[in-house]
FIKEGU-772360 format. One record per residue (C-alpha): residue in one letter; x, y, z. Coordinates in Angstrom, 3 decimals, padded with zeros to 6 digits, always signed. Layout:
<nubas>
<nuba 'A'; <X; Y; Z>>
...
</nubas>
This chain:
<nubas>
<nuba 'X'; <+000.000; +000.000; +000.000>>
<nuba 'X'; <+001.278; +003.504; -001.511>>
<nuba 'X'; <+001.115; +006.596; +000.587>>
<nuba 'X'; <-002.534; +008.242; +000.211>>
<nuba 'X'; <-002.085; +011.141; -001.978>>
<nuba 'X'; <-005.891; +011.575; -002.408>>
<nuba 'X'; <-006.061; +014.123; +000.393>>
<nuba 'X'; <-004.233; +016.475; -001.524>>
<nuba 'X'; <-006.603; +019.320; -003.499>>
<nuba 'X'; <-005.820; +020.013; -006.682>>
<nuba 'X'; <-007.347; +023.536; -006.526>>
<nuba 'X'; <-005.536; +024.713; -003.685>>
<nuba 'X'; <-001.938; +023.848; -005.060>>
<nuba 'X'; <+000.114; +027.032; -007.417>>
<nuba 'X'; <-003.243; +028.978; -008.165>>
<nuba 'X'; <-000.962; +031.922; -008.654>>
<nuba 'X'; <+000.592; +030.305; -011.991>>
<nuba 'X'; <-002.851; +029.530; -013.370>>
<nuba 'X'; <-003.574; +033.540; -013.787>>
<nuba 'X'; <-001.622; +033.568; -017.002>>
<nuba 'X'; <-002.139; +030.939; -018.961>>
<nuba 'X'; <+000.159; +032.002; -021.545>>
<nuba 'X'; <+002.834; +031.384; -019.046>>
<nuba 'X'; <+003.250; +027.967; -017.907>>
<nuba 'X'; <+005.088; +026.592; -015.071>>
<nuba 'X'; <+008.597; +025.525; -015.522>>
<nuba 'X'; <+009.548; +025.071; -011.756>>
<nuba 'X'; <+010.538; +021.444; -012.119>>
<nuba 'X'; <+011.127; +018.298; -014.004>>
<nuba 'X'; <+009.552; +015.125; -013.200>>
<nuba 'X'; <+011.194; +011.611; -013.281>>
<nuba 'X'; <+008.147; +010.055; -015.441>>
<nuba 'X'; <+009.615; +009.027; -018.696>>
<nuba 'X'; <+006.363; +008.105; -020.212>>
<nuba 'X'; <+002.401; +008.945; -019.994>>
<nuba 'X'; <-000.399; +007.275; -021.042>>
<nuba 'X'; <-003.873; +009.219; -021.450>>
<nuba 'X'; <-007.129; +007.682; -021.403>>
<nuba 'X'; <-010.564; +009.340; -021.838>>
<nuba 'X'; <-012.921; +011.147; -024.047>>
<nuba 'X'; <-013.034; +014.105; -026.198>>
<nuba 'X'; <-011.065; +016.604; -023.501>>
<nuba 'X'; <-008.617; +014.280; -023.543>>
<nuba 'X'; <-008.721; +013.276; -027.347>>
<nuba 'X'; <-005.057; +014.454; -029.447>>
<nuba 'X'; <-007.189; +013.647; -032.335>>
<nuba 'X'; <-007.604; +009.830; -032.625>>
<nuba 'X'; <-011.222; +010.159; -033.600>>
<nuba 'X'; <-010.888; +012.608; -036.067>>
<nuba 'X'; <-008.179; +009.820; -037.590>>
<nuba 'X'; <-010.649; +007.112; -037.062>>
<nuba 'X'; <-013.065; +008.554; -039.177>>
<nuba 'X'; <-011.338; +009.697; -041.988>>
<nuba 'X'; <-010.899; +013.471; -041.005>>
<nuba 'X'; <-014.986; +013.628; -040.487>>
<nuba 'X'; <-015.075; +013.930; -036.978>>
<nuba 'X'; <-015.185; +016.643; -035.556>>
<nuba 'X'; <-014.955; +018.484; -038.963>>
<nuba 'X'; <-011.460; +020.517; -039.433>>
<nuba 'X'; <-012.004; +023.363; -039.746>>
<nuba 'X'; <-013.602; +025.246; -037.676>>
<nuba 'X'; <-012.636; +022.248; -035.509>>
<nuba 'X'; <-008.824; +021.210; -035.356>>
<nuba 'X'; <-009.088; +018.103; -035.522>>
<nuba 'X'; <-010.120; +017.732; -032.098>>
<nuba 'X'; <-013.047; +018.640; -029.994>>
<nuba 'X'; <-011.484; +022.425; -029.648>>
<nuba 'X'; <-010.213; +024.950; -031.466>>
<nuba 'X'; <-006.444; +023.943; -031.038>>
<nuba 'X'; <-004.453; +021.178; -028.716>>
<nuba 'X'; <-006.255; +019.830; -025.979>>
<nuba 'X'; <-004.776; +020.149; -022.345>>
<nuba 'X'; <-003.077; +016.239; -022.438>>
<nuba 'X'; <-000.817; +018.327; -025.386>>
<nuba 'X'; <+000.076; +020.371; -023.271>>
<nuba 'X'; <+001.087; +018.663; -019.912>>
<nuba 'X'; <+002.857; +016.384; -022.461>>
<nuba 'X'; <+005.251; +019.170; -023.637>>
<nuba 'X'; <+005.773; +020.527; -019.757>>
<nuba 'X'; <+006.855; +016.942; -019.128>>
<nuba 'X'; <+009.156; +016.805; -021.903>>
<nuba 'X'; <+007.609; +013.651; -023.391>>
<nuba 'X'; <+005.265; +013.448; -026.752>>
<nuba 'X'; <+002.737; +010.443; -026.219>>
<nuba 'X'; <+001.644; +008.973; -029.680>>
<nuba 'X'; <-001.683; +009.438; -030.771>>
<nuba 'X'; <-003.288; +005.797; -030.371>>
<nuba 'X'; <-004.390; +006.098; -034.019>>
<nuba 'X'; <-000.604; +006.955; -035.352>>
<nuba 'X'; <+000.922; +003.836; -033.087>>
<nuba 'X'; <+002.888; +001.793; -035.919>>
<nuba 'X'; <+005.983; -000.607; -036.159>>
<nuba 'X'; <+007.832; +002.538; -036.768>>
<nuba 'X'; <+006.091; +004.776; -034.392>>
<nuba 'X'; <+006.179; +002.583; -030.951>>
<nuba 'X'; <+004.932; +004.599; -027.459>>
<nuba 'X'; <+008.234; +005.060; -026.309>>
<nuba 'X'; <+007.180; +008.211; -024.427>>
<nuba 'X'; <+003.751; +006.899; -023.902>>
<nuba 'X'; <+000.424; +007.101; -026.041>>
<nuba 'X'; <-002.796; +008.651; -025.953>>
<nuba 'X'; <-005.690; +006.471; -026.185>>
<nuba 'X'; <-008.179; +008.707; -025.559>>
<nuba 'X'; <-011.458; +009.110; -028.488>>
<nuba 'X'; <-014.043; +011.442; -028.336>>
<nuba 'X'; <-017.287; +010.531; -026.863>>
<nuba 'X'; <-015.839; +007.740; -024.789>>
<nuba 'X'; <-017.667; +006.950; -021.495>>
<nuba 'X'; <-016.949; +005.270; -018.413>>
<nuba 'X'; <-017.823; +002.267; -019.566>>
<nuba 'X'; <-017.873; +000.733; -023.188>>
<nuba 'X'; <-020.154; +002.805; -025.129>>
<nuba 'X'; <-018.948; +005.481; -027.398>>
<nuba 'X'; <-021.406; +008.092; -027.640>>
<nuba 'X'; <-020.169; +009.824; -030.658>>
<nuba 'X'; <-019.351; +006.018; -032.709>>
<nuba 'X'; <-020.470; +003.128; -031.308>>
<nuba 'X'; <-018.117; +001.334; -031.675>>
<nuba 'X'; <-014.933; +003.555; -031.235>>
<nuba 'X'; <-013.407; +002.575; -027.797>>
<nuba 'X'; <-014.701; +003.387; -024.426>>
<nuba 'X'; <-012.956; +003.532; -020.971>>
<nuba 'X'; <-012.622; +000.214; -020.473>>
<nuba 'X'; <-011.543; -000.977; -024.229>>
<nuba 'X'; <-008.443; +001.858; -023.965>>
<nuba 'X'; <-007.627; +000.088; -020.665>>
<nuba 'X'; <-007.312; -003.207; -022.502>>
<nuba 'X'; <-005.573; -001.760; -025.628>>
<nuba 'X'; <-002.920; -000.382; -023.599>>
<nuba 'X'; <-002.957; -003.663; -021.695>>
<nuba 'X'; <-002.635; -005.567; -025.045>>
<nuba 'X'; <+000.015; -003.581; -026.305>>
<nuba 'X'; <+002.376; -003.189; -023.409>>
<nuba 'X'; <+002.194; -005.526; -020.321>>
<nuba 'X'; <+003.701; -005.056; -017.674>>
<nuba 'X'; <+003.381; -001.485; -017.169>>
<nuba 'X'; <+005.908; +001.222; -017.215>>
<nuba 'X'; <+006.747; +001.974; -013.211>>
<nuba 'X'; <+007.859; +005.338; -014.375>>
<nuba 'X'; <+004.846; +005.960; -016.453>>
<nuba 'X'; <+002.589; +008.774; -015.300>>
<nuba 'X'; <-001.078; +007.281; -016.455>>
<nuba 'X'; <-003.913; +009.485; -016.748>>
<nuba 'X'; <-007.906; +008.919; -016.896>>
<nuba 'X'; <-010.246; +011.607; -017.292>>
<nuba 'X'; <-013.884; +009.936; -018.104>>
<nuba 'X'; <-017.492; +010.022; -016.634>>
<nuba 'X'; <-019.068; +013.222; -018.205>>
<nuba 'X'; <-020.574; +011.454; -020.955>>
<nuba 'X'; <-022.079; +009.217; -018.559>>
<nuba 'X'; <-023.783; +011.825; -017.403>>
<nuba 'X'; <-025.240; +014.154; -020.249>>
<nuba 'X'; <-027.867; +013.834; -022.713>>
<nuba 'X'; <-027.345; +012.025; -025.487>>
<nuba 'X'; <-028.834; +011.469; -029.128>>
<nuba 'X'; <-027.530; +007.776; -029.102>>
<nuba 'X'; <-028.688; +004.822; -027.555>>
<nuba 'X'; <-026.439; +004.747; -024.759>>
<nuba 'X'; <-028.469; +005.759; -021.342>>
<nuba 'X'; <-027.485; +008.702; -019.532>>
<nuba 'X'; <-026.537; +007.339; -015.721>>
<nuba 'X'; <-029.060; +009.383; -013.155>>
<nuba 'X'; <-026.443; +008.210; -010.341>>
<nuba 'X'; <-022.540; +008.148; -009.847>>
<nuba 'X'; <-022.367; +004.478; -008.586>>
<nuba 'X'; <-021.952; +002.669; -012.337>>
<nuba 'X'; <-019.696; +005.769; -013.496>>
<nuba 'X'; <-017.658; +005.556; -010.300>>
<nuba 'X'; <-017.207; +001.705; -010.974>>
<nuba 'X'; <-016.084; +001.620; -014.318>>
<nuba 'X'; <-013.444; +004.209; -013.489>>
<nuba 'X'; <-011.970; +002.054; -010.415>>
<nuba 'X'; <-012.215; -001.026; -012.521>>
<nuba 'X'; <-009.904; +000.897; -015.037>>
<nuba 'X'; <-007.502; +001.959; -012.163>>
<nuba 'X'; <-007.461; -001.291; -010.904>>
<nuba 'X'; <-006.737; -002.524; -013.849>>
<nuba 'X'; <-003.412; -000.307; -014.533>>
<nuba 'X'; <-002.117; -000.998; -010.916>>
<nuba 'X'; <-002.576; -005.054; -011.431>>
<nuba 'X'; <-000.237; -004.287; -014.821>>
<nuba 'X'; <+002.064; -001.899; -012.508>>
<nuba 'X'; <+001.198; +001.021; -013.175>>
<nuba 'X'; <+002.527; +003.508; -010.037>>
<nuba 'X'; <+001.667; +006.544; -010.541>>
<nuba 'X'; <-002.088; +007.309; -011.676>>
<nuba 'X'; <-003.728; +010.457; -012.145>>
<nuba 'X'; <-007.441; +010.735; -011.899>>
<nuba 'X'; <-009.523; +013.703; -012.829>>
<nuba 'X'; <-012.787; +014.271; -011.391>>
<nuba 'X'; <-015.653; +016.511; -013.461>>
<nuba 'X'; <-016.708; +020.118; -013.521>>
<nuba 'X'; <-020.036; +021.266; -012.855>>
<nuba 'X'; <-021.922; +019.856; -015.956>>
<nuba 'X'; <-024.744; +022.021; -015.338>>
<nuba 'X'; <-022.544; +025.257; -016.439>>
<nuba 'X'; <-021.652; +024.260; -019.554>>
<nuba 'X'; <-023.116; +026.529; -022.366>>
<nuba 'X'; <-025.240; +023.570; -023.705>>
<nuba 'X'; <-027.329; +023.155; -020.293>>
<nuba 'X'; <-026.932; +026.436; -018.254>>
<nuba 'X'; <-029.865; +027.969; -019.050>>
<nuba 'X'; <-032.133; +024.563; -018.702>>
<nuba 'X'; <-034.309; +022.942; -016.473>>
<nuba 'X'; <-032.134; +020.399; -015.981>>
<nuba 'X'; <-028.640; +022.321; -015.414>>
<nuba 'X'; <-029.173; +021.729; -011.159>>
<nuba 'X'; <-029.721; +017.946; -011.705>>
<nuba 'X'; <-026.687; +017.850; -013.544>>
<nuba 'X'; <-024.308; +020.097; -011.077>>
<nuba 'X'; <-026.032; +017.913; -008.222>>
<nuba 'X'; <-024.939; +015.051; -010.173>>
<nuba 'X'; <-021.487; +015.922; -011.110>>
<nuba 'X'; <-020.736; +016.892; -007.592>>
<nuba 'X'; <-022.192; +013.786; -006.222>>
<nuba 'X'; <-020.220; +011.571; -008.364>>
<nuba 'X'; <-017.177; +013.449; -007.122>>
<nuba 'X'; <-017.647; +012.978; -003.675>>
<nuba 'X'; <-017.944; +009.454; -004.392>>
<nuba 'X'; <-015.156; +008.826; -006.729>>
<nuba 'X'; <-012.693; +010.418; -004.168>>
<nuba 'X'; <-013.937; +008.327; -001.273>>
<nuba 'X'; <-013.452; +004.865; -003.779>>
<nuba 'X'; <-010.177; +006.143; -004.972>>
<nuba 'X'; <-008.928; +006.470; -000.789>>
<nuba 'X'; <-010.933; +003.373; -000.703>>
<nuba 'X'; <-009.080; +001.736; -003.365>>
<nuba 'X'; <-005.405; +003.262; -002.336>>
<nuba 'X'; <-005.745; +002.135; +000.897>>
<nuba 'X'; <-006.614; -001.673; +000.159>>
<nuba 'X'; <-004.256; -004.476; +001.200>>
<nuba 'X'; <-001.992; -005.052; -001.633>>
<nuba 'X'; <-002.859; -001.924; -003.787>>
<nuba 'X'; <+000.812; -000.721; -004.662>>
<nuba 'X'; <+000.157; +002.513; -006.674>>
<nuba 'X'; <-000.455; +006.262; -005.925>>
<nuba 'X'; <-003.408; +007.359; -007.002>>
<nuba 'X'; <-003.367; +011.652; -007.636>>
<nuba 'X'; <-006.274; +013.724; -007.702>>
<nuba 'X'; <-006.998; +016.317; -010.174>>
<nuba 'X'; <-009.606; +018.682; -008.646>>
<nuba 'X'; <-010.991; +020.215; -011.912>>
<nuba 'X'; <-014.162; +021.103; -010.301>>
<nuba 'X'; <-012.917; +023.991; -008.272>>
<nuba 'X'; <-010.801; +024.817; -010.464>>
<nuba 'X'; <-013.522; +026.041; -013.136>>
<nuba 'X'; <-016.064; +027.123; -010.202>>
<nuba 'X'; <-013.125; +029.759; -010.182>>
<nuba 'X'; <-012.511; +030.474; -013.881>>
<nuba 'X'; <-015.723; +030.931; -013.712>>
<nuba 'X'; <-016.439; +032.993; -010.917>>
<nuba 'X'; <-013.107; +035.268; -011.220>>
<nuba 'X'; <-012.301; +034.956; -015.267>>
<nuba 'X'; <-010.368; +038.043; -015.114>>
<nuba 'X'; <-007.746; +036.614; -013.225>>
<nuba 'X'; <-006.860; +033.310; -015.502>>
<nuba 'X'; <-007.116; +036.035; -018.696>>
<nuba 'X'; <-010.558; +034.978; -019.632>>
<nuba 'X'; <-013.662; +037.637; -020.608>>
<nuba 'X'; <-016.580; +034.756; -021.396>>
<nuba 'X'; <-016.845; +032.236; -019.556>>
<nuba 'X'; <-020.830; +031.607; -019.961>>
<nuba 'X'; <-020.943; +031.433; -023.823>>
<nuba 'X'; <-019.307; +029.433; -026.824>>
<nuba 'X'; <-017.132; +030.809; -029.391>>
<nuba 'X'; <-018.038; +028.862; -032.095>>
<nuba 'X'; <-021.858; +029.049; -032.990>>
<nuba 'X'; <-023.622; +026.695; -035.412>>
<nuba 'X'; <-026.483; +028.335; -036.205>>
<nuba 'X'; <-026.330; +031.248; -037.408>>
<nuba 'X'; <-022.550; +030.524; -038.206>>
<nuba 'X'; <-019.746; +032.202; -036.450>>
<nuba 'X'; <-017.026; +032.213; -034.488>>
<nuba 'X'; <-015.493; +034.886; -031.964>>
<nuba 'X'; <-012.431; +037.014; -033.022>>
<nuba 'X'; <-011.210; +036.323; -029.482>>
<nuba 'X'; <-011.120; +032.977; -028.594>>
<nuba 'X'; <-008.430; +032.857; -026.376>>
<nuba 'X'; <-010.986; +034.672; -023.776>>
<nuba 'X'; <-013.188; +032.448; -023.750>>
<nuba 'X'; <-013.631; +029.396; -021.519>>
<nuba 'X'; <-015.928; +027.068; -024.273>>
<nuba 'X'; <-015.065; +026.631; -027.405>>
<nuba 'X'; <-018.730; +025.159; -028.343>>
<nuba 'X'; <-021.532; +024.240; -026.050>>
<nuba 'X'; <-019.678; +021.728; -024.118>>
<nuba 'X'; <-015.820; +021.814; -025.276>>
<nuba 'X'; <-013.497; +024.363; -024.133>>
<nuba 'X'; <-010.877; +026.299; -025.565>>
<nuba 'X'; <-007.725; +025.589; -026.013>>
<nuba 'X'; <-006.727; +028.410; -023.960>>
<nuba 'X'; <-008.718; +026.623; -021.430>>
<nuba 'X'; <-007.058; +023.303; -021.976>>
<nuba 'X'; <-003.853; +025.351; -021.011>>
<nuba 'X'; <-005.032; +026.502; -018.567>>
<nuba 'X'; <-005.739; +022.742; -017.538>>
<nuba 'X'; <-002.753; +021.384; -018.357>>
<nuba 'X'; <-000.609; +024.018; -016.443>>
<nuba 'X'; <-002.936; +023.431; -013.391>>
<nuba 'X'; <-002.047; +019.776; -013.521>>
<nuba 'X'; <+001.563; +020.348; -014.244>>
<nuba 'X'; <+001.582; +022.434; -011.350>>
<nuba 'X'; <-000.210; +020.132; -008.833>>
<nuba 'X'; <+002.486; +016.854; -010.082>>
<nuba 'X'; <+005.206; +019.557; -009.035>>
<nuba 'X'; <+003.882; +019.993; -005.744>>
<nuba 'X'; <+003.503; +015.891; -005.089>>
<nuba 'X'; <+006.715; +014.699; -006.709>>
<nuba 'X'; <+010.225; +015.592; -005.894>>
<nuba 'X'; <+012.246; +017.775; -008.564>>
<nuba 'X'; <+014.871; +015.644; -010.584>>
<nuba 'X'; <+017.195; +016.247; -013.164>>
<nuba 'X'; <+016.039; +016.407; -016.850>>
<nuba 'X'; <+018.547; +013.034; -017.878>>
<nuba 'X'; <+015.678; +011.341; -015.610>>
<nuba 'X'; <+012.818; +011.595; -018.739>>
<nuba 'X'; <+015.347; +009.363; -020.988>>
<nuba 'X'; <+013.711; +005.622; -020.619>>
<nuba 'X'; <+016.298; +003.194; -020.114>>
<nuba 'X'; <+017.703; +001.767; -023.429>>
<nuba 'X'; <+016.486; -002.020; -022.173>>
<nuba 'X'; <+013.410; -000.277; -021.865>>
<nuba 'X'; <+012.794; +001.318; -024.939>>
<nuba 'X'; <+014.234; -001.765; -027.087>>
<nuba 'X'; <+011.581; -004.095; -025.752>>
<nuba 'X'; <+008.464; -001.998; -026.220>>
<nuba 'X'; <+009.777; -001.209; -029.760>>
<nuba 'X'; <+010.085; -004.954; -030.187>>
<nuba 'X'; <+006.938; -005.576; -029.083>>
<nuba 'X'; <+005.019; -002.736; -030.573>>
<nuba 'X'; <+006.310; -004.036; -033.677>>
<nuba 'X'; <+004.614; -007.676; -033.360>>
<nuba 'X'; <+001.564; -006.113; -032.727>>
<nuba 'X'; <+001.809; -003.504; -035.465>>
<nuba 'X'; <+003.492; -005.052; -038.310>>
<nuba 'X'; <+000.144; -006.075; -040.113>>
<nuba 'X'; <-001.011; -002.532; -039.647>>
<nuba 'X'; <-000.587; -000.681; -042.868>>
<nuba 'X'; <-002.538; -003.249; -045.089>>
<nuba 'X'; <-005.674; -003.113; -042.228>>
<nuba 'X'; <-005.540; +000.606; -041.990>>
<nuba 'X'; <-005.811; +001.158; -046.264>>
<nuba 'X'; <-008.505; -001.174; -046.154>>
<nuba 'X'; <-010.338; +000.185; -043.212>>
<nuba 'X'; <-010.477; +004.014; -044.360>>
<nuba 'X'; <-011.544; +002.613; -048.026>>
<nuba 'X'; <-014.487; +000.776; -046.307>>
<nuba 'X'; <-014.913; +003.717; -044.313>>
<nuba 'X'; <-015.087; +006.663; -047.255>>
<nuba 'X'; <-017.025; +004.521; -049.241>>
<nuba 'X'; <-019.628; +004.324; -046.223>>
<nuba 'X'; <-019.751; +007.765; -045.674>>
<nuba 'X'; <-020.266; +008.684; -049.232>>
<nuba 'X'; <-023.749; +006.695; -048.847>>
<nuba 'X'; <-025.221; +007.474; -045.583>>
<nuba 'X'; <-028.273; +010.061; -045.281>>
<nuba 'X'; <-027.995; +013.282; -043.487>>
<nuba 'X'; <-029.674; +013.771; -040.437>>
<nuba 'X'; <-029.134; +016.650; -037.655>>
<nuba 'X'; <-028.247; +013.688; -034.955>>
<nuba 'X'; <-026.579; +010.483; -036.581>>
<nuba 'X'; <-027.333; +007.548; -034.535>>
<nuba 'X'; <-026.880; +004.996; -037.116>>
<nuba 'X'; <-024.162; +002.777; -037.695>>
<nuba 'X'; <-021.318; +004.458; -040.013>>
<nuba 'X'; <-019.932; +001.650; -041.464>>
<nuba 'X'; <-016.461; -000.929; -039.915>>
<nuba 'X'; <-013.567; +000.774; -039.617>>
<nuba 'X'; <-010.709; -001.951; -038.139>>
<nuba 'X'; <-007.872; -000.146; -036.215>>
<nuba 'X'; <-005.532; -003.847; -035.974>>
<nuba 'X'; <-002.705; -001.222; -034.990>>
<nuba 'X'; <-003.845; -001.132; -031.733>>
<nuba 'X'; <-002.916; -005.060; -031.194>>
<nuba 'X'; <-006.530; -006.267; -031.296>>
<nuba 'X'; <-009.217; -007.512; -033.119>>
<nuba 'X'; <-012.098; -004.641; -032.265>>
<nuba 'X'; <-014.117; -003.918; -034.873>>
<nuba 'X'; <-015.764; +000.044; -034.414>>
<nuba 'X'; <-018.568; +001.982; -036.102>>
<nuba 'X'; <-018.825; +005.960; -036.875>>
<nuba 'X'; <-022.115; +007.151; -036.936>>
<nuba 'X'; <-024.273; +008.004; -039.785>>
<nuba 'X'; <-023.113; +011.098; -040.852>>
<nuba 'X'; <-023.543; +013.704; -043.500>>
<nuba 'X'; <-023.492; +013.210; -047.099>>
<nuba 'X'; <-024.852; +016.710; -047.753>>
<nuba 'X'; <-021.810; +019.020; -047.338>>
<nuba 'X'; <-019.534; +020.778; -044.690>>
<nuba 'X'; <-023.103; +022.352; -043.079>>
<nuba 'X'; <-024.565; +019.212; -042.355>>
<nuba 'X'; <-021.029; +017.970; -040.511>>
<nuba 'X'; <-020.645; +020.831; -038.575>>
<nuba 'X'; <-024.432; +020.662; -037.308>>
<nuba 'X'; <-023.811; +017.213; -036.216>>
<nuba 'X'; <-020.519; +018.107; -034.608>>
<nuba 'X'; <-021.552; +020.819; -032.543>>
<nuba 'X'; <-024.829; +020.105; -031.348>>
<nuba 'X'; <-024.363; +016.607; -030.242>>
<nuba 'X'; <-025.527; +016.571; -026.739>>
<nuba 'X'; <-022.584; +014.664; -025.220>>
<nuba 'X'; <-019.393; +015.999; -024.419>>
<nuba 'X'; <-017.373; +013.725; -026.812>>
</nubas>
């Protein structure tokens, strides 16, 4: 059993570097020579924008993923000095030596994808990363962010949760999961208000959703301690407090350089976008920024600083052993890659080119095969938008889930 980090809140550590998030922190290196993210659209460098043959979320106004620029998992990447590989771009000759990012866009908890139903959830990330490299790194940082789609309305089949319990679940399952492979170090991020975003402030149902956000908080933190504190548990589990860290974004903007933190920047209908996005918190109705995933990303850097000793920067180098055998074994479970991957976008174009456009896909979009990822799941995109670069961006943007 690791010492109980869980105590520690996020929100109170280095506030005072947050308040320009041009600036980040650069008070101290970190000894993890890889990271591994796992998650949904916040978290997403892009994979299902890849996935479905640059359709989702359509680029521009998008960026290829659910923002306006890099998402915050970019940018803790670059203050830790290591550059995680898109899950999508893992290959024979692109192995995770620093890590990878397996997060997709509407990913729950669990394993259904709001956005495709078959793109990966939660739980089949876990196993892809499990697939790919067992045991885990010990110096790995590893890093789950999930459970708002759970949550939020949703025009696909998947079931909104109406309590934290199942949501809370899946995520300790997952962290179980990565401490059982070895995982050490493991960062878990708990949810903002989801009653403030600009997609359900102004409803009837935006107090449900705070209550519900800040109930499955409270619970998740108790389960983590829970789980930390179990008889054989050997990892440290690290809160992220995102929570009170937007109840003050959005309660003092002025001081984190923000002038909107209530609206979107980007509106579908009528079309337009602000001239100043980097003042605003939300990009769309439920994304933010990516000045606010800066902002994110230097709050996290920030609150690893204050947990973990200061080391020397030779200490992000994996050892050559190390990086030998995960290249090795990336490779055997890569090397048919390039002959899946033509076939799969083929299938997947020629798909798109007949489905029916409808303001809320649900449908099935067609197979697309991602064998790169060392296993044999086959996903769906959804129906989507034959009828031009409109009809895309409607579906993108209004989707009632946060991706």
């Amino acid at each position: 059993m690791r010492t109980v980090l869980t105590g520690i809140s996020g929100a109170a550590i280095a506030i005072g570097s947050l308040t320009l998030i041009s600036q980040p922190s650069t008070a101290a290196t970190l000894s993890f020579n890889q990271v591994y993210f796992f998650g949904d659209s916040l978290s997403d460098p892009g994979n299902a924008y890849r996935a479905s043959a640059g359709l989702v979320p359509p680029s521009p106004p998008y960026a290829q993923r659910f923002s306006n620029g890099s998402v915050w998992a970019e940018y803790l990447s670059v203050q830790l000095g290591l550059s995680p590989v898109p899950s999508t771009q893992l290959s024979a000759q692109n192995p995770p030596l620093q890590g990878a990012n397996f997060a997709f866009g509407g990913a729950t908890s669990g394993t259904a994808n709001t956005v495709v139903p078959l793109f990966p959830a939660l739980q089949q990330q876990i196993a892809q990363f499990l697939n790919l490299q067992a045991p885990a790194n010990p110096n790995a940082l590893f890093v789950l962010w999930a459970g708002a789609n759970d949550y939020l309305p949703t025009e696909s089949t998947f079931q909104p949760f109406t309590n934290p319990k199942p949501s809370v679940t899946n995520i300790t399952t997952a962290v179980s999961a990565l401490e059982a492979a070895g995982a050490q170090n493991i960062l878990v991020v708990n949810l903002p208000d989801l009653g403030t975003l600009p997609l359900t402030r102004t409803t009837t149902d935006a107090p449900r959703l705070n209550a519900l956000s800040k109930a499955h908080n409270n619970f998740l933190f108790r389960q983590m301690r829970r789980l930390e504190r179990s008889p054989g548990f050997d990892a440290n589990i690290i809160p992220l407090d995102i929570n009170t860290l937007f109840q003050q974004v959005i309660n003092q903007p002025s001081q984190f350089g923000l002038t909107n933190v209530t609206d979107s920047c980007f509106v579908q209908q009528p079309f337009s976008i602000c001239s100043n996005p980097n003042e605003y918190l939300f990009w769309d109705r439920i994304h933010p920024t990516t000045a606010a995933h800066q902002l994110i990303g230097n709050f996290a850097f920030d609150n690893l600083v204050a947990l973990f000793p200061p080391t020397t920067a030779a200490a992000f180098a994996a050892p050559e052993s190390t990086s030998a055998d995960l290249a090795t074994s990336t490779f055997a479970a890569l090397k048919s890659a390039s002959a899946s991957d033509s076939a799969t976008l083929t299938a997947l174009r020629s798909t798109s080119q007949a489905s029916a456009s409808v303001p809320e896909p649900t449908t099935a979009w067609g197979l697309l095969a991602l064998a790169g990822l060392g296993i044999s799941q086959v996903w769906r995109r959804r129906e989507v938008l034959a009828n031009g670069p409109a009809s895309v961006v409607e579906a993108a943007e209004t989707h009632t889930h946060l991706g």
